[in-house]
N, C-alpha and C positions, 0 to 999 in steps of 0.2 A: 504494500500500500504506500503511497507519494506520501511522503512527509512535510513535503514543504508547504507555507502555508498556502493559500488560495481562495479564489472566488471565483464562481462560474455564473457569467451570463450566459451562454449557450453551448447548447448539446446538442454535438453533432451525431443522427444515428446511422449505421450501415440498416440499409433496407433488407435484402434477403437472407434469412438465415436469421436476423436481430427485429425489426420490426416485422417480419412473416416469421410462421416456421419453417424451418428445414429443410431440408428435402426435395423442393418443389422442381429442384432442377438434376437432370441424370448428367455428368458432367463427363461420366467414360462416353456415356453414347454419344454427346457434343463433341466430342472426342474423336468418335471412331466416324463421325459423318464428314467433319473438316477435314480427318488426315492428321488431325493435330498429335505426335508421341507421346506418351502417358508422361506426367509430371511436367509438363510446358503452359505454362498460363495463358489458356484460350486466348486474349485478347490481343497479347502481343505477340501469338505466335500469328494473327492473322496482319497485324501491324508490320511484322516483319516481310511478305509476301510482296514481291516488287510488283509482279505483275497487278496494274489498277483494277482489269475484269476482274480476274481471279482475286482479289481481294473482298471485290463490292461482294463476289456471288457468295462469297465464305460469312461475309457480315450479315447478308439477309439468310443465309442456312443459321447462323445461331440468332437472328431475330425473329426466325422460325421457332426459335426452340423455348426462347424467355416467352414470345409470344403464349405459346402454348400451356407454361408452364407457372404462367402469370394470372389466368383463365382460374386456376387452379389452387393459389395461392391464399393459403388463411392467415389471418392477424395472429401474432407469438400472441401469448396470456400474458397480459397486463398494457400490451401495447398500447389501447386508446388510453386507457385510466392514465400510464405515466404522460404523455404528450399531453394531455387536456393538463394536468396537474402541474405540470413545469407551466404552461400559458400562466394560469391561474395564480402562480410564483412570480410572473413579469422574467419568468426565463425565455430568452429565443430557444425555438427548436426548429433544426432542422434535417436533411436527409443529405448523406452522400452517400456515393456509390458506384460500382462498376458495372450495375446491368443500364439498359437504355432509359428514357424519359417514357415512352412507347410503353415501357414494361410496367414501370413502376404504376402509373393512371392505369394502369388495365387491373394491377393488383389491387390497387385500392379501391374500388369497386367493389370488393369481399371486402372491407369495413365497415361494421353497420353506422359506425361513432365517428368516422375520420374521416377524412378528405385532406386531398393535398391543398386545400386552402388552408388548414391548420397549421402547417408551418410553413416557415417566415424566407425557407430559403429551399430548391429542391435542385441537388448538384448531380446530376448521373456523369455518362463518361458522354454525353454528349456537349458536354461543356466545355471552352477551351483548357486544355494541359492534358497529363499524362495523367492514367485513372491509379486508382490505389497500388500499390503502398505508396506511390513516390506522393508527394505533400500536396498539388498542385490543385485538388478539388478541394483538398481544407483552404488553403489560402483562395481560393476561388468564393466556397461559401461563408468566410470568417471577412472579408473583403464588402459581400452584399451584405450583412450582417452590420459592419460599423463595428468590428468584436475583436481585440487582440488574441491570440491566437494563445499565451497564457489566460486567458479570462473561460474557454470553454473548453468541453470534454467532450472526447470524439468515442462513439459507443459501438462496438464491435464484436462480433463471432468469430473472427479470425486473424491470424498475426498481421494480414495484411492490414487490417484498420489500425493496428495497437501500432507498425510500422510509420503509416502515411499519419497518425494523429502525434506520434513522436517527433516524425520530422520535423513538423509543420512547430511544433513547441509547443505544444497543447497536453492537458491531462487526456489520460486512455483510462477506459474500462474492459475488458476484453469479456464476455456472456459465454460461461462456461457451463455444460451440462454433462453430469454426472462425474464432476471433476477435468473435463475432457472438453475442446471447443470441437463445436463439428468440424466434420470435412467438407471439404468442396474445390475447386479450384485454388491451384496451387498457387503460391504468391512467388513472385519474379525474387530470384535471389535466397530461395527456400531453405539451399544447403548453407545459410549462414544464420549465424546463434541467434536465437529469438532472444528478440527485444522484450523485453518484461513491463508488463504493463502499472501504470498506477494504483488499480483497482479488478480486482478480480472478480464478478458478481455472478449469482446462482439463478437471478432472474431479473426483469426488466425495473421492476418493483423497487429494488436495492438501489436504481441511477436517483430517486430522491432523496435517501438517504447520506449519500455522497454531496449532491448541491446542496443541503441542510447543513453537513459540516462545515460547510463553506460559505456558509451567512453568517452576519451576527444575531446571537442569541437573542429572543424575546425578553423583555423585562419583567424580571419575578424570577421564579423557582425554575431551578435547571428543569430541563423537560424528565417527564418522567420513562418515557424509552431511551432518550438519552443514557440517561440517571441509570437503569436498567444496560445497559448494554455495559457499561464500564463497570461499574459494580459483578457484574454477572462472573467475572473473572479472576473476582479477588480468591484467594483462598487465604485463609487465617483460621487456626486457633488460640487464639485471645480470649483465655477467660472473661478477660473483662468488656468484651460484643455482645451485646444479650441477643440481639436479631442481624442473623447474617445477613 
């Protein structure tokens, strides 16, 4: 967990895999339609293709695929609740991401509660720069935002967001299940040591609790989940504790 101190005006989230869940994309079989080698980051392996035809056709074979895949796409749990409840903080929220603009509106359409009018900024890879991990969609959405790039936190299922939100100088969260961040599309640069995030969380639910440390306190009595959470730690035998 980041030590240093902090304040977050806005929270940047990766959309598939963190605001949907999981799964919603077969990435061998994107894989094995493009041509692309097992462990090569779809994106750039299609960026890398000199030839322009054979580029465009590789771009609309996997916007085939997010299209498809998008159709299909449910909200993670807690998703609407925390983005209404940062608004409601006068926190920015916003989205970055590697899949298309196209994708994303077609996914949100399965939210009964959300709409991409809800947040303040929506950065896909159609944006100008280079898509995750390299920083260029954080400094793109922190940019539209008015928002120093120490001021927010960039929320992620994969090293590649904990990467691009590192670069960029910002706090990470990385959304870990069952100890473990899914898989998916490998991130450019893979065979080198993951970068360690600021915050390590079990569900979406946990990103307010993080922008709460990062406020100042209410006036009166420390909160009482606060108050709970640190206490919950102590261990003492102290006769002299009547109530642990």
């Amino acid at each position: 967990m980041g030590q240093r101190p902090y304040r977050i005006r806005a929270v940047l989230f990766d959309f598939d895999g963190t605001l949907t869940r999981p799964g919603s994309l077969d990435f061998p079989a994107i894989r094995e339609a493009l041509g692309c080698p097992p462990g090569e980051p779809i994106l750039e392996f299609i960026e890398a293709v000199s030839d322009e035809k054979e580029r465009a056709r590789l771009k609309a074979v996997l916007d085939g695929f997010e299209s498809r895949a998008a159709a299909l796409a449910l909200p993670a749990e807690g998703a609407e609740e925390i983005v209404h409840g940062l608004r409601r903080a006068g926190v920015l929220v916003g989205i970055v991401s590697r899949n298309s603009t196209v994708a994303i509106e077609s996914s949100m359409k399965n939210f009964l509660g959300l709409s991409l009018d809800d947040f303040h900024v929506v950065a896909s890879r159609d944006v100008p720069g280079r898509p995750k991990p390299a920083p260029d969609v954080i400094h793109y959405a922190l940019e539209s935002l008015g928002v120093e790039a120490r001021e927010a936190l960039v929320v992620g299922d994969h090293q590649l967001d904990v990467q691009a939100g590192c670069s960029a100088g910002s706090l990470t969260a990385l959304l870990v299940s069952d100890g473990e961040a899914p898989g998916g599309d490998p991130a450019p640069g893979a065979s080198l040591p993951p970068v360690r995030p600021d915050f390590e969380i079990a569900r979406l639910s946990d990103v307010d609790r993080i922008v709460r440390l990062g406020r100042p306190l209410p006036l009166g009595k420390f909160p009482n989940d606060l108050l709970h959470e640190y206490l919950e730690g102590v261990v003492t035998d102290d006769p002299a504790l009547i109530i642990r």
